[in-house]
N, C-alpha and C positions, 0 to 999 in steps of 0.2 A: 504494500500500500504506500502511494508517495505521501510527500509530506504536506502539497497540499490539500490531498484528501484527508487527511490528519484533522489538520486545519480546518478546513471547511467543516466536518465533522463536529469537532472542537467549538468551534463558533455556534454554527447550526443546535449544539446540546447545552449551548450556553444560551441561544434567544430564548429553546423551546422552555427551558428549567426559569428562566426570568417569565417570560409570560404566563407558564402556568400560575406562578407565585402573586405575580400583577393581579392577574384575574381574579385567583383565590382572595388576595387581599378586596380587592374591587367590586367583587360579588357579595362578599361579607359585610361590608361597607353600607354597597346599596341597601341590600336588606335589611340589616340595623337602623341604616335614616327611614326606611317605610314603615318597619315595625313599632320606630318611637311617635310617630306620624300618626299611625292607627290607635295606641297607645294613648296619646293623647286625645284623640277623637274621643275614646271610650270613656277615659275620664271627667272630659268636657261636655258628655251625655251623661255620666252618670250622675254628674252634680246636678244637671237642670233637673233631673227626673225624681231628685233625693226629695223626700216628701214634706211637706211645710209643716205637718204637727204628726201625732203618731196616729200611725192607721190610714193616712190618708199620702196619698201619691199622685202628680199631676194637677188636673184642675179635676176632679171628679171627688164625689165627697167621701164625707166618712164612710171607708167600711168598703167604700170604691176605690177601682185599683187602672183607671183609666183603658185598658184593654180588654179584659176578660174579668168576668164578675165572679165573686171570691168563691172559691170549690170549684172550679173548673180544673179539667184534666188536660195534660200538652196535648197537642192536636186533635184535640174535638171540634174544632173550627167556629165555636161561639163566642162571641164578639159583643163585648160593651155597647149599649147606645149610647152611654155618655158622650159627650163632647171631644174628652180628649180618647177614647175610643177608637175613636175613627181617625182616616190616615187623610189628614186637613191639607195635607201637599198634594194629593189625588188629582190627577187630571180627567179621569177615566179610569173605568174601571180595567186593572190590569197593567194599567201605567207606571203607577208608582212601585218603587223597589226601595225596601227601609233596609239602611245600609248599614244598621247596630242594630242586633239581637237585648232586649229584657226581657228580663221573668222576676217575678217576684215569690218567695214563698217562705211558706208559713214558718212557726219553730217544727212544725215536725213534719217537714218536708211539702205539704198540699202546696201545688201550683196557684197562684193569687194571681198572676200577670203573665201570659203569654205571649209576647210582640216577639215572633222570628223575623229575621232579616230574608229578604228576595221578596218575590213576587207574592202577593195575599193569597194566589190562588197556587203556588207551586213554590211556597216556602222553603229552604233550605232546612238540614236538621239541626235544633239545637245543637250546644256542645255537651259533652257528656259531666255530668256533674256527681263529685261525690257525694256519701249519704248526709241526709241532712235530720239531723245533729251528725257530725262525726267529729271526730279527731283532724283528719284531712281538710275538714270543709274549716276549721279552727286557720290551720295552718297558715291558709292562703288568703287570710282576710284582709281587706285592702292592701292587696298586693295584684297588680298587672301579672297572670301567666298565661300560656300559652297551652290549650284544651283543645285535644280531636273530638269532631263531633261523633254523635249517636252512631251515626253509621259509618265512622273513618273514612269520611271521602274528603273533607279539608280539614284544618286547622282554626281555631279562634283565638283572640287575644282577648281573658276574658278576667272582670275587675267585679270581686265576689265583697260586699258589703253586709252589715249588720246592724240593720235599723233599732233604734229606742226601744221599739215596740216589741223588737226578736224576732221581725221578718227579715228573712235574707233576699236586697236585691243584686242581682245578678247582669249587669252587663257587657255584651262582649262584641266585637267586631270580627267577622274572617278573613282570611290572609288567603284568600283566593288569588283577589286582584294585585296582592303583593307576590304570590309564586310567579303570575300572571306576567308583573312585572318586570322580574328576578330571571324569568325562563326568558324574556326578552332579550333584556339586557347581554344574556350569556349566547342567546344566539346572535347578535350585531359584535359581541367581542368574539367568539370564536371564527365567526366569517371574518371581519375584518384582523382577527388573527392570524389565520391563513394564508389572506393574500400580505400578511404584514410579512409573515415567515419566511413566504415564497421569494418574494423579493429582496429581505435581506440576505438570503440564501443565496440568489441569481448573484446579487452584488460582490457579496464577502467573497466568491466566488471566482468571480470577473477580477475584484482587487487583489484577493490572493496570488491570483493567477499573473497577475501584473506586477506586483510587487516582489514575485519569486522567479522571474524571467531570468534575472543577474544569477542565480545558483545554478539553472538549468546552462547558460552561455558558462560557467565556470565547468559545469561538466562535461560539454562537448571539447573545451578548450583543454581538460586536463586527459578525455578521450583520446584528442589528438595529439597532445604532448607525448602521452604512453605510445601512440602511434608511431614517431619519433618525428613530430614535425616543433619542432623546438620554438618556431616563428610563432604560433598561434598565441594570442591576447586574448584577455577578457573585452565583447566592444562594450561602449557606452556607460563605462564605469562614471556613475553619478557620484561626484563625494560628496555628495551633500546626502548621503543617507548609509546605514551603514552596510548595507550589502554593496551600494556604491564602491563606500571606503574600503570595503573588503577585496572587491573586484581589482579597484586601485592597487592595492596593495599586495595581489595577486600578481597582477601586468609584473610590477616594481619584482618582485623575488624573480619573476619567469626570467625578467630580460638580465637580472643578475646572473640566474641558473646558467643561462643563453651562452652570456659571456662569459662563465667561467666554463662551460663546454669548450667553446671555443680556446680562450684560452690553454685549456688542458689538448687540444686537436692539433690546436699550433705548437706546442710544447712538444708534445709528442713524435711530433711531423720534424719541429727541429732537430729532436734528440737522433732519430733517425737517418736525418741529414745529416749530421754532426759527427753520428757514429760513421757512415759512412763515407765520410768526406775525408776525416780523421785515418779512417783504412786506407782509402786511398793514399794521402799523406805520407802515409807511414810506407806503404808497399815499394815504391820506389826507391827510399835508401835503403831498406830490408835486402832489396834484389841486388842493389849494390852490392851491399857488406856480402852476402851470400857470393854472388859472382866473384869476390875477389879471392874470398875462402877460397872457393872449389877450384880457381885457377892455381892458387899455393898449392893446396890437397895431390892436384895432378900435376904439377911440376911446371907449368906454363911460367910462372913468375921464377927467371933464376939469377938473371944478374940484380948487384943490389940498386942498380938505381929504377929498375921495374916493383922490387920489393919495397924500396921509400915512396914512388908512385903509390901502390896498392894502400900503401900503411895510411899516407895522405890522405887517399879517399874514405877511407874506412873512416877513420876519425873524421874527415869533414862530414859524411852524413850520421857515423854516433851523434856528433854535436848536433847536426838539424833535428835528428830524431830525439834529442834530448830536449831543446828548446821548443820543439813543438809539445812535444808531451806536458813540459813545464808549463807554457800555452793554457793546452788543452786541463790541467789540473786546477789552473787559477781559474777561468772559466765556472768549472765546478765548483770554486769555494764558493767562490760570488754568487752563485745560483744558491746557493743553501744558506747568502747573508755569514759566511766568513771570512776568515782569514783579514779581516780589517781593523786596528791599530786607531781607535777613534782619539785624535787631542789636537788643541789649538795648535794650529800650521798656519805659515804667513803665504799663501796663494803666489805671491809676485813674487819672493827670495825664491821660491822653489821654482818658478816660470825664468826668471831670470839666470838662474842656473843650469838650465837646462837649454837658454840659449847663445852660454856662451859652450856648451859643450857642443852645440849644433855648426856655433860658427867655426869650433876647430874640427871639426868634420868635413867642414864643407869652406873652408875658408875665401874661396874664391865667387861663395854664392850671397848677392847683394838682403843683407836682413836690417827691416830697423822694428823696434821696439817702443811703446808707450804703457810702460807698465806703474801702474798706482806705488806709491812711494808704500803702502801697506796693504796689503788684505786680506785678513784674519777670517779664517773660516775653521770648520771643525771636521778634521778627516784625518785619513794615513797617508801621512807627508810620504812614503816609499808608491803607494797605490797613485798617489797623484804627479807623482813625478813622473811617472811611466804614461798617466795618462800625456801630459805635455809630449813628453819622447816620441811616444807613438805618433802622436797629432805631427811633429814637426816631421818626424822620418818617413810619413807618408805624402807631406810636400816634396823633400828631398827627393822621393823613389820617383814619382808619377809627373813629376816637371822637371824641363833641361834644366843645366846645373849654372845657367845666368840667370834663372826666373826669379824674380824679387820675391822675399819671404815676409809679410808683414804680423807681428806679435802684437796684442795689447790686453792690459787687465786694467777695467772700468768696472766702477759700480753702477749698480741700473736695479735700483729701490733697494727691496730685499736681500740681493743677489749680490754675486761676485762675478763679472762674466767674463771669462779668456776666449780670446778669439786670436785664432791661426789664418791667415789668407796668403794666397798666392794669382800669380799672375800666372797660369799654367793653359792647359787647355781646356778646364772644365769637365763638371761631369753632363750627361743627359737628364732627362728625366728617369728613366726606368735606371739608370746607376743610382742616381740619389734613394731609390725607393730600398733598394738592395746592399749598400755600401759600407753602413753596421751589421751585415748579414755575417756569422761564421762559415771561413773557409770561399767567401765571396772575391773574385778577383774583378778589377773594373778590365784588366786587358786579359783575358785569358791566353793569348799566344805570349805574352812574357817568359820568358826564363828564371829559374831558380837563382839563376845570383843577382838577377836583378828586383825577383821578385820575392815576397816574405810566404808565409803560410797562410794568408787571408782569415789573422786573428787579430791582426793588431789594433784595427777599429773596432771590431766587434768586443776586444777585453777594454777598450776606452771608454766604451761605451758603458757597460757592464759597471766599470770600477765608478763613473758619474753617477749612473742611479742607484749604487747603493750609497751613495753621498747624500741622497736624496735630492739629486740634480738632474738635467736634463743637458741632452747635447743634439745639436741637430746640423744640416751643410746646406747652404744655399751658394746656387753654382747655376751656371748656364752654359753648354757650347761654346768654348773663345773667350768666356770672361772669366775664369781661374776660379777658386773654391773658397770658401770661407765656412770653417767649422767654428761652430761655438759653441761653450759650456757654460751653462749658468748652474754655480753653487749657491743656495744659501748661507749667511753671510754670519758670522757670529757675532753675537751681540757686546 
């Protein structure tokens, strides 16, 4: 069962339990205000009818009892000629209906006064009365209660008095026209409770339904995420409500999820490349060092200056297979945020040491320099010296040896920014996109002595953000390169 039939349910058992309650109250209600109504009526006959001296009731005289004359039995149908006898509101005969029941009777029970209430010729039945004298008939003296009549077919509200004299009069009204009214009432509120129910039923229904659109878009969306379609959003996240905010809030984790996929794809994709780039790397002095072995092994190398040859090369590619390896180690720390010496360094004594070791490398190749008389940042003065190295010896390798080298460290807000430019040939666009790439070369037909392992930007790189800095090249075709790094600056 979904949730919003839950709901609906839920709701629906919540109008039907209030309305029945309403009703019950309501119905209770009614009938209390007509019963005190009739109640009153009965009282307010029963005083005019209370008799002006003893023995005597109405306008009829002594002894007279204005309806039926004394000794008469309940429905014998004889009838007073007195005055007040007779039914003085009469329009005709059969017209008139007396809308309160009297009787008057003796101490020891004889009927004195018979006036039923309905029609004269099709009277209703008395209410049924207990014995007179009793204990019961004591009970209810001037007290309003509520009497079935003779034959249980309605109800009376009947107000049982005890004249001077020790006649009991008896007045009562029925609650016919009050069930009459009651069974009314309960039929206009059941009907219009019906169509009350059916409608809020339709609505809470339609709103439910409206309102839980966002869970249903959440499960088609986490449908297709398990799908593997990583792109799918929650649409129409309202935050101005909370499944909104939830949907919001959903989008926000997914497109986190999204990008740490991604991230962990390109991680992975690099590690792969890296691993195999690295084998390559490596396979070429390996065959060296191997070929020279196997030429000693079988005797090919015999004079000593083919065996100082052999010895040469073997040790020149130990050494590349050892600095790449070493490379390839720092790489690794800095992915795992080690190997890094955090303390106040002065950014410019270590930039400027590094460019007079350039110019004695390169002494013939034009450099100037505009470096901040201080700039104190927080890092490993060893990891940041190599970044500078790097930066500058990959000017050195990738432009002729008159290309002007331009150096400077400027502050710019927060930051410490060194910047390396040259006057060379620049890179492309798709070089720039690739050129902190590990094991990425911009000329691939180069040669080994002229060319390094295609780490040397990509550990520059590496060693700036774990500085928590950035470094990036803007370069064009013909207009030379400019690399920069911006460190945050210590305070």
């Amino acid at each position: 069962m979904s949730i919003r039939t839950r709901l609906a349910m839920a709701i629906a058992l919540l109008l039907v339990t209030t309305f029945v309650i309403f009703g019950f109250v309501l119905i209770r209600s009614v009938r209390a205000t007509l019963v005190d109504q009739v109640d009153e009526q009965v009282k307010q006959t029963a005083t005019r009818y209370k008799p002006e001296k003893t023995g005597s009731y109405g306008t009829g005289g002594q002894g007279s009892y204005g309806g039926v004359t004394a000794g008469a039995h309940p429905g014998d149908g004889s009838l007073s000629n007195s005055p007040s006898g007779q039914y003085a509101s009469s329009t005709g005969s059969g017209d008139y209906i007396r809308p309160i029941a009297r009787f008057v009777y003796s101490e020891n029970g004889n009927l004195l006064v018979n006036e039923p209430c309905g029609y004269p010729e099709d009277p209703k039945a008395p209410p049924l009365m207990p014995p007179i004298p009793s204990q019961q008939l004591d009970a209810i003296i001037d007290e309003v209660v509520t009497a079935s009549s003779q034959d249980d077919a309605l109800e009376y509200r009947m107000l049982v008095q005890r004249e001077p004299s020790g006649n009991v009069m008896v007045t009562a009204a029925p609650l016919d026209d009050v069930d009459a009214a009651v069974a009314r009432v309960v039929q206009i509120f059941l009907g219009f409770g019906a169509v009350t129910l059916l409608g809020a039923a339709g609505a809470g229904w339609w709103f439910i339904r409206r309102e839980l659109r966002p869970v249903d878009q959440m499960v088609d969306t986490a449908t297709g995420i398990a799908a593997g379609d990583l792109t799918r959003r929650v649409a129409d996240a309202d935050t101005r409500t909370e499944l909104g905010r939830l949907g919001s809030a959903l989008n926000e984790m997914l497109t986190r999820i999204e990008e740490s996929v991604e991230a962990q794809i390109a991680s992975e994709t690099r590690l792969r490349r890296f691993v195999s780039d690295a084998s390559h790397e490596l396979r070429n002095p390996l065959t060296s060092v191997r070929g020279y072995a196997e030429l000693s092994r079988q005797g090919a190398i015999a004079t000593p200056d083919a065996v100082d040859n052999a010895m040469n090369r073997i040790e020149s590619e130990g050494g590349r297979m050892a600095r790449l390896v070493d490379d390839m180690l720092m790489l690794a720390r800095l992915d795992e945020d080690q190997s890094l010496e955090m303390t106040p360094v002065d950014l410019s004594v270590i930039t400027r040491d590094a460019v007079a070791d350039f110019r004695a490398v390169a002494p013939n190749r034009p450099v100037d320099a505009a470096i901040a008389d201080s700039a104190m940042i927080t890092g490993d003065a060893l990891r940041l010296r190599q970044v500078v190295d790097n930066l500058l010896s990959n000017a050195r390798i990738h432009t002729l040896a008159a290309t002007p080298v331009h150096v400077t460290v400027v502050r710019d807000g927060h930051d410490w920014v060194l910047s390396i430019a040259d006057d060379g040939p620049g890179l492309s666009v798709e070089q720039q996109e690739h050129v902190f790439d590990r094991f990425w070369r911009g000329d691939p037909a180069r040669t080994r002595s002229r060319g390094g392992t295609g780490l040397g930007l990509a550990i520059a790189s590496s060693i700036v953000e774990a500085h928590g800095g950035t470094v990036d090249v803007q370069s064009a075709p013909g207009q030379g390169a400019t690399f920069t790094v911006h460190i945050p600056a210590r305070d």
